[in-house]
C-alpha positions as CSV (number, residue, x, y, z in Angstrom):
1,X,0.0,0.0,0.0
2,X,1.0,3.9,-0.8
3,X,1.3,6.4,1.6
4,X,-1.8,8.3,0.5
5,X,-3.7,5.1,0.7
6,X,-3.0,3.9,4.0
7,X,-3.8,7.9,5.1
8,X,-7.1,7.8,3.9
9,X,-7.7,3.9,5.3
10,X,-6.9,4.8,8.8
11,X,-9.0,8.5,8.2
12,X,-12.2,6.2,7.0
13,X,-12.0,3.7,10.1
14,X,-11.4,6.4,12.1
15,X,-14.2,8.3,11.4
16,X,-16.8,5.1,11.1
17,X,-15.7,4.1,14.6
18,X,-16.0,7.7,16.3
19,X,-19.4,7.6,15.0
20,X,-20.4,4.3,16.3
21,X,-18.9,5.5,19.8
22,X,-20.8,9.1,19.1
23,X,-24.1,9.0,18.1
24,X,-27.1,8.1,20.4
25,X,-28.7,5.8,18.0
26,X,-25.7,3.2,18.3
27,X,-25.3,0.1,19.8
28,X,-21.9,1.0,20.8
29,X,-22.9,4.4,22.0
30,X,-20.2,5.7,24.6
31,X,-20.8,9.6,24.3
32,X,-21.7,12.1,22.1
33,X,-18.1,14.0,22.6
34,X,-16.9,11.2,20.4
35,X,-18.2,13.2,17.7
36,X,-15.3,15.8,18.3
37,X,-12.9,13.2,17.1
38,X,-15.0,12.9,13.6
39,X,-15.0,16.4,13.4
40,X,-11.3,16.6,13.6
41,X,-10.4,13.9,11.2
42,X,-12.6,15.6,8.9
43,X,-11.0,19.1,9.6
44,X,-7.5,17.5,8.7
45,X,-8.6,15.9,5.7
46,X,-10.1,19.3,4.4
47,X,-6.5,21.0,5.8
48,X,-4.8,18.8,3.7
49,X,-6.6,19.0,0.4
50,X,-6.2,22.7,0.5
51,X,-2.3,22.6,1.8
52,X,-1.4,19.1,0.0
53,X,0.6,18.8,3.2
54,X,-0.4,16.2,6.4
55,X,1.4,15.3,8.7
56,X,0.8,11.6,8.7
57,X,1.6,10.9,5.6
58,X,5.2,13.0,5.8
59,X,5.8,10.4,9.2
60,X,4.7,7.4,7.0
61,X,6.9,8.3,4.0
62,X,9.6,8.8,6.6
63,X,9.1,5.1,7.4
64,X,9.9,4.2,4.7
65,X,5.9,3.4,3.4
66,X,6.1,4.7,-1.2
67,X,4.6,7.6,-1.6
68,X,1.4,7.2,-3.8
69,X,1.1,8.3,-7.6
């Protein structure tokens, strides 16, 4: 896998799994701040379409993880 798509893997679970823990209509319902957390995976992903810059994928490439085409 490419940098870029390991980013946006880990982004997706993310965001499916702070929703689960976030909204009152789940089974796995913990609390609605989990919701924050979606909101700031979705704020990063915006931040780096504008900038083309994010952080995780500069530490993955640094790992030695191909950047993507």
């Amino acid at each position: 896998m490419t940098s870029w798509q390991i980013v946006r893997l880990v982004a997706g679970a993310f965001i499916l799994v702070s929703l689960a823990l976030g909204a009152p209509g789940s089974p796995l319902f913990v609390n609605t701040w989990w919701l924050a957390f979606t909101a700031f995976v979705g704020a990063n992903l915006l931040q780096s379409a504008l900038t083309r810059w994010c952080l995780m994928e500069s530490l993955l490439r640094k790992l030695g993880v191909p950047p993507g085409c």
